[in-house]
GURO-175552 format. One line per field, with one value per residue (C-alpha): residue number from 1; x, y, z. Coordinates in steps of 0.02 Angstrom, whole numbers, plus 50000, padded with zeros to 5 digits. Layout:
REM residues N
num = NUM:...;
c1 = X:...;
c2 = Y:...;
c3 = Z:...;
REM end
This chain:
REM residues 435
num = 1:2:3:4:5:6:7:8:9:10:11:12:13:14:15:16:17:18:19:20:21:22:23:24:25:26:27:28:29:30:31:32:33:34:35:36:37:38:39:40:41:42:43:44:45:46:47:48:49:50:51:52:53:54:55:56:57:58:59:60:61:62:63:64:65:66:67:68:69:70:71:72:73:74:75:76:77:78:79:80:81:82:83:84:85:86:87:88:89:90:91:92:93:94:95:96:97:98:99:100:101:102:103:104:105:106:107:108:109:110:111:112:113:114:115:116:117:118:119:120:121:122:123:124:125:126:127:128:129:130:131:132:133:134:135:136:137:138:139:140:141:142:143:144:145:146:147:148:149:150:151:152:153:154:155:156:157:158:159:160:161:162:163:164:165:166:167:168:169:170:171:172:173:174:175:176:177:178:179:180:181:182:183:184:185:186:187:188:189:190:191:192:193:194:195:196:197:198:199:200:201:202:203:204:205:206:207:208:209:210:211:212:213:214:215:216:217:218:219:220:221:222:223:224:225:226:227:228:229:230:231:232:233:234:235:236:237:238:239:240:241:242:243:244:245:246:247:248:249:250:251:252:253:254:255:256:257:258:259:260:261:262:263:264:265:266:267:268:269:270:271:272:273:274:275:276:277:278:279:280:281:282:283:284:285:286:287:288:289:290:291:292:293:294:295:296:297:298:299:300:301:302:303:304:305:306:307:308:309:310:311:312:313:314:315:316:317:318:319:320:321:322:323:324:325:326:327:328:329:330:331:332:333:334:335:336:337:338:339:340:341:342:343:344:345:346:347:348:349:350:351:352:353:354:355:356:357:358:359:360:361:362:363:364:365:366:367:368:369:370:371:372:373:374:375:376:377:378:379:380:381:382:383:384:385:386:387:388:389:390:391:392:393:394:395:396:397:398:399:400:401:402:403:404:405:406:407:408:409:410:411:412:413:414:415:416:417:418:419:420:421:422:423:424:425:426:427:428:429:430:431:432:433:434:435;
c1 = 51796:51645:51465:51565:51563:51694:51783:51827:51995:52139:52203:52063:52091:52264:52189:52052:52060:52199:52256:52424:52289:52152:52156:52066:52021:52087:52027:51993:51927:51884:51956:51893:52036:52168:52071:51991:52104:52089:52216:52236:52313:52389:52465:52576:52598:52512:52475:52406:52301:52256:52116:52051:51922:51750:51664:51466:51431:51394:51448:51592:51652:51775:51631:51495:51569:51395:51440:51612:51498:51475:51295:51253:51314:51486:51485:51421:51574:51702:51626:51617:51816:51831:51742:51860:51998:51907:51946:52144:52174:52275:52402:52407:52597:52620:52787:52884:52979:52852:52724:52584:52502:52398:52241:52236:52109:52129:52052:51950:51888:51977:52113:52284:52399:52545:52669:52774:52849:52786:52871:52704:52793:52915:52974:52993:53124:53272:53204:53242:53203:53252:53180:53049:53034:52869:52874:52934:52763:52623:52467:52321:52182:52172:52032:52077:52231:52303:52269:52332:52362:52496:52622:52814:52936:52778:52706:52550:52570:52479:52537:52505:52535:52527:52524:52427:52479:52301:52367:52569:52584:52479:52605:52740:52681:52658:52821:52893:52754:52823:53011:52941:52848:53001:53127:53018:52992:52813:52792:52727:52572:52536:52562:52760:52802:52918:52996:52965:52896:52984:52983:53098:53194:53050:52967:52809:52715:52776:52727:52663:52618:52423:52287:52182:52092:51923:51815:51838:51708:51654:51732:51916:51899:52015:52136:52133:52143:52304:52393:52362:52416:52583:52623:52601:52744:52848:52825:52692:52544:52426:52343:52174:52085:51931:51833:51902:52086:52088:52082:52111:52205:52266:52436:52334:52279:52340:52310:52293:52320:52506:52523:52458:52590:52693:52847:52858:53023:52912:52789:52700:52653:52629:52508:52394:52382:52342:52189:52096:52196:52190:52057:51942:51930:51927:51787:51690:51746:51702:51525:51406:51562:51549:51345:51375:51437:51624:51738:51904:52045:52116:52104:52039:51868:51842:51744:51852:51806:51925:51839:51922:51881:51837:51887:51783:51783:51865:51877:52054:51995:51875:51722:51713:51636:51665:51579:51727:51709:51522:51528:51678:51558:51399:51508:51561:51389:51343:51479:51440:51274:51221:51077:51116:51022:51098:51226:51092:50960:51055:51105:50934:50980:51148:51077:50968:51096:51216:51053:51009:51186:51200:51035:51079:51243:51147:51019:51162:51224:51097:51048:51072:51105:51268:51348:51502:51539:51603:51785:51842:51992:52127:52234:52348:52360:52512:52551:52657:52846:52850:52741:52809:52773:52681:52635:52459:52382:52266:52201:52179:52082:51989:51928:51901:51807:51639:51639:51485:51468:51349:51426:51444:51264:51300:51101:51096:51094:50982:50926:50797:50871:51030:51094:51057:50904:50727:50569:50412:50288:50097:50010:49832:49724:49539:49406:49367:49175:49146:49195;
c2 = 58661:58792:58697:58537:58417:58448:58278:58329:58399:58415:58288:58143:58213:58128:57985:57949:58063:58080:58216:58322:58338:58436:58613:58716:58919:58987:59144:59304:59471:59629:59767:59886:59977:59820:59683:59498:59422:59220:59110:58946:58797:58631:58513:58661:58765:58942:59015:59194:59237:59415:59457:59612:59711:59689:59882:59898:60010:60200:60201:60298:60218:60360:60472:60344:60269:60147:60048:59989:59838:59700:59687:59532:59555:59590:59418:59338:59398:59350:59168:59154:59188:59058:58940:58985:58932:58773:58720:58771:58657:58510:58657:58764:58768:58749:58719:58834:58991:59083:59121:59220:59244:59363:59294:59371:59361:59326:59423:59254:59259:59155:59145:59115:59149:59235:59186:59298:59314:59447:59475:59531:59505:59654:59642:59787:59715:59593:59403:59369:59188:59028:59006:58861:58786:58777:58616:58553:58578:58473:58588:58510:58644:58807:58928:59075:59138:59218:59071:58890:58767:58616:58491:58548:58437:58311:58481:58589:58753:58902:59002:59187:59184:59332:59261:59409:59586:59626:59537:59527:59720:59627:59489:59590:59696:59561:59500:59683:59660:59492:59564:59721:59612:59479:59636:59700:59525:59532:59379:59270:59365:59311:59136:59127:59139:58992:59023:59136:59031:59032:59000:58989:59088:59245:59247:59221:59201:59181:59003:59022:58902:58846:59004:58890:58954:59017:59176:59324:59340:59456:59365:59397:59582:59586:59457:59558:59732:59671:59590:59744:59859:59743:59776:59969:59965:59905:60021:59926:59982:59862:59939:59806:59754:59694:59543:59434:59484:59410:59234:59160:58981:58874:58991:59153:59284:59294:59432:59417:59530:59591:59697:59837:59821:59988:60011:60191:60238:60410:60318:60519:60478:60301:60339:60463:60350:60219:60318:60279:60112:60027:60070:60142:60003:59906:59990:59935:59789:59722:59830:59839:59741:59599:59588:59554:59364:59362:59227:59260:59307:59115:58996:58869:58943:58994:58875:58845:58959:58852:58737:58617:58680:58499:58456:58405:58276:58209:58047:58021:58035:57894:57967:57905:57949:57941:58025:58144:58182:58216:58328:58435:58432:58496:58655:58670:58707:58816:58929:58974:58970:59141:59142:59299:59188:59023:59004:59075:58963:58802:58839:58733:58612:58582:58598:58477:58358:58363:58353:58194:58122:58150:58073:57920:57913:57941:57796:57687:57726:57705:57544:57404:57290:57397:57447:57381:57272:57331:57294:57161:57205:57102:57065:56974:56941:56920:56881:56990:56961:56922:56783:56650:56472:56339:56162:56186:56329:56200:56158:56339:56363:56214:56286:56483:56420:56308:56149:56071:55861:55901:55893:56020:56035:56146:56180:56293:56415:56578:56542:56387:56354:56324:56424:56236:56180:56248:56269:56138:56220:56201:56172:56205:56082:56107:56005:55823:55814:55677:55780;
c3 = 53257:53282:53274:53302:53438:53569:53549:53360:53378:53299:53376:53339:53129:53169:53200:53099:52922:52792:52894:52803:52655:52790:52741:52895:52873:53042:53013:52899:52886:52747:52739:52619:52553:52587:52524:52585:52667:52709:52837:52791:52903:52849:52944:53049:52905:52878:52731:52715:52558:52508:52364:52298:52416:52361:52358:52350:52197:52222:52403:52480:52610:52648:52673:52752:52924:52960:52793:52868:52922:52822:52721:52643:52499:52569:52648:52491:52388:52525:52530:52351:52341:52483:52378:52229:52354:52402:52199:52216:52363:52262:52205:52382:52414:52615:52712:52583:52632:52559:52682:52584:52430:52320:52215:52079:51932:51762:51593:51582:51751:51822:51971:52012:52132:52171:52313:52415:52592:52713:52885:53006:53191:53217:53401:53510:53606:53568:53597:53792:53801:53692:53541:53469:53286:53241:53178:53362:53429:53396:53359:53465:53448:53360:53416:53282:53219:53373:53487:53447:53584:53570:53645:53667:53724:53821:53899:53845:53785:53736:53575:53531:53358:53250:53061:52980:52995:53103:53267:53235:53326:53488:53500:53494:53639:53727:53702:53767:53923:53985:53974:54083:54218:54218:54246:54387:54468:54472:54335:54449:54420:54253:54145:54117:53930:53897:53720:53547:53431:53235:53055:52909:53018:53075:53230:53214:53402:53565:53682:53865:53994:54000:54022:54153:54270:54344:54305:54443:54565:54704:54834:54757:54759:54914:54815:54648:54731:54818:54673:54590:54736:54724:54536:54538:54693:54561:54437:54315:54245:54179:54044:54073:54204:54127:54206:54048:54075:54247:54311:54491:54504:54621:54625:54642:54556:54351:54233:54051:53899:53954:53771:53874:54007:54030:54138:54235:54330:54396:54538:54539:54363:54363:54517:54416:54275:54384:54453:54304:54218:54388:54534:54435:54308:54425:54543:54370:54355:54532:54498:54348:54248:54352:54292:54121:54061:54026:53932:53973:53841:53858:53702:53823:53873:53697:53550:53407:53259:53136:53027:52866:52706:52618:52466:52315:52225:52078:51952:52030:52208:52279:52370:52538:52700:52914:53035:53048:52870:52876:53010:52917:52752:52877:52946:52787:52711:52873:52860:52670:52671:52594:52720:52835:52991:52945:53083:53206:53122:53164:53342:53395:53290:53360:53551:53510:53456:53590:53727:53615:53645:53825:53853:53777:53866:54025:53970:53958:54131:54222:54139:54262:54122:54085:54253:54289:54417:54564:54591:54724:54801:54809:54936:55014:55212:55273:55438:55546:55572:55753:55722:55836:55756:55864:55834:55902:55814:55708:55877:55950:55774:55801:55971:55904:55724:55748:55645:55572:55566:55414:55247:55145:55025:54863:54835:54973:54901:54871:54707:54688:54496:54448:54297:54184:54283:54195:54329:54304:54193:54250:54093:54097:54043:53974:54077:53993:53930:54073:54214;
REM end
């Protein structure tokens, strides 16, 4: 959850909030000639919403490229409709076949909604591996809405999930990619995609093994130049070789972003494409490229940008609070605040916090009145097997081990006190008159 601690996930909700009745925003954009478009989550179901586009008055935006970007008041009208949808939580319909709506408004101004079901996620390619209900995967963390992460069958996976027509083209390219580097036997060189992901009978994402790993550095240039070297033999072009699409693990080297991959049975032509798409991207990439801070394309280096749209309250509903709660209410209130530095404005704030917390835990640490004690070992001697039994090993111990006529004293000890034994005060007594 963005501008949340990192211990809030998905997973702690389970736990500790009324959790199938969280709605989170996973993501949206504006388009101005489609519309506003919002993604909503709810306990594994998706939900696509599409309103009208907001236009500024007396502005072409055929004509005018610069005001493509948004302005403040373009972000004020897409929160306000969010904040429409914030009241028309209690009748969202989730889980249904249905998988998108459109909001439309009423002659009295106000809103309703219209359900329908889009297919975004055309493949390229028949589906080459088994397929995964959505529902069997247990959604542990979901950055945006291409990248979720989750639990299949006791295992963490990675999902590339295109619920909204802007990403569905990318995941089916990188279906199509996997299927070219699989055929050509160079998968090893990226993170193996286990299963296409469904729902209500579309595909909607594909599930891959974990993206961990570390940055690229200078000193895998040699590493990364022959992976890459390896690849082309077999007839691939990657079509990105940016610092963020590569990552070095324990295996080797792994590229990311395999929707560019293309498959060439001419090596002349793969090898003049590759001029530019390979060693020359990557002459940049191990030079002035490498300069410049990178996050990689995984979900797992990545802050979530989901946050849970809370819901307000009612005479029905009792009006309760947790910490959990109160943080969901605070990102709430940053994310729609008109404000065009707000997020920017609490970033200090936030720092602050999280500086506060670790010093505390730190205090604690290194407070000798909270260490642990250090573990005693133990075990158990036992003599060895050819041990040969004999009457007089008490006397051979007798001879090896000193004994002491003096009987044992238990106030020798270290301590003068015992634990129930108080020390003699010395009161101090004022001189008498006579002395």
């Amino acid at each position: 959850m963005e501008y949340a601690s990192k211990d809030l996930t998905i997973r702690k909700l389970r736990r500790t909030t009324d959790f199938e009745n969280l709605t989170f925003r996973i993501g949206g954009y504006t388009e101005h000639e489609l519309g506003r478009f919002y993604h909503l989550w709810r306990n594994g179901q998706v939900l696509c919403i599409q309103a009208e586009p907001y236009r500024r008055p007396g502005i072409d935006y055929l004509q005018s490229p610069s005001t493509q970007n948004l302005c403040s008041s373009d972000k004020e009208a897409f929160y306000y409709l969010q904040e429409v949808l914030q009241t028309m939580l209690d009748n969202l319909q989730f889980g249904t076949e249905n998988n998108c709506a459109h909001l439309v408004r009423q002659k009295d101004n106000t809103y309703s909604l219209i359900y329908t079901r889009k297919e975004f996620v055309r493949l390229k390619c028949p589906v080459w591996t088994k397929k995964v209900n959505l529902d069997d995967i247990e959604i542990t963390r979901i950055v945006d809405c291409a990248l979720w992460e989750g639990i299949h069958e006791e295992m963490e996976v990675d999902l590339f999930m295109g619920v909204h027509a802007l990403w569905s083209q990318f995941v089916a390219a990188e279906s199509l990619g996997h299927k070219l580097m699989n055929e050509a036997g160079v998968s090893h060189y990226t993170y193996k995609l286990l299963a296409h992901v469904y729902k209500s009978g579309m595909i909607i994402g594909v599930m891959c093994e974990p993206i961990i790993g570390r940055r690229v550095c200078p000193t895998d240039r040699a590493a990364v130049f022959a992976a890459v070297a390896d690849i082309q033999r077999h007839g691939i072009l990657l079509g990105s070789l940016l610092p963020h699409d590569i990552l070095i693990t324990e295996e080797g080297v792994r590229f990311l972003n395999i929707s560019a991959v293309q498959f060439y049975k001419d090596h002349d032509k793969l090898a003049a494409e590759a001029e530019t798409s390979h060693w020359a991207e990557l002459a940049n990439t191990f030079g002035s490229g490498m300069i410049a801070p990178h996050t990689p394309l995984g979900s797992r280096a990545r802050d979530a940008l989901s946050y849970v749209i809370p819901r307000l309250p009612s005479p029905g509903r009792p009006v309760y609070t947790t910490p959990e709660l109160a943080m969901m209410r605070f990102v709430w209130s940053v994310m729609t605040s008109p404000g065009e530095f707000a997020r920017t404005d609490v970033l200090p704030l936030l720092k602050f916090r999280d500086s506060e917390q670790q010093r505390k835990k730190s205090a604690v640490t290194h407070d000798p009145k909270h260490r642990r004690r250090a573990k005693i070992s133990h075990k158990v001697l036992i003599a060895p097997l050819d041990y040969s039994e004999s009457e007089n090993r008490f006397e051979e111990l007798d001879q090896i081990v000193p004994t002491d006529d003096e009987p044992y004293n238990p106030k020798w000890r270290s301590s003068q006190h015992t634990p129930y034994e108080r020390p003699k005060k010395k009161l101090l007594l004022p001189p008498r008159d006579d002395e």
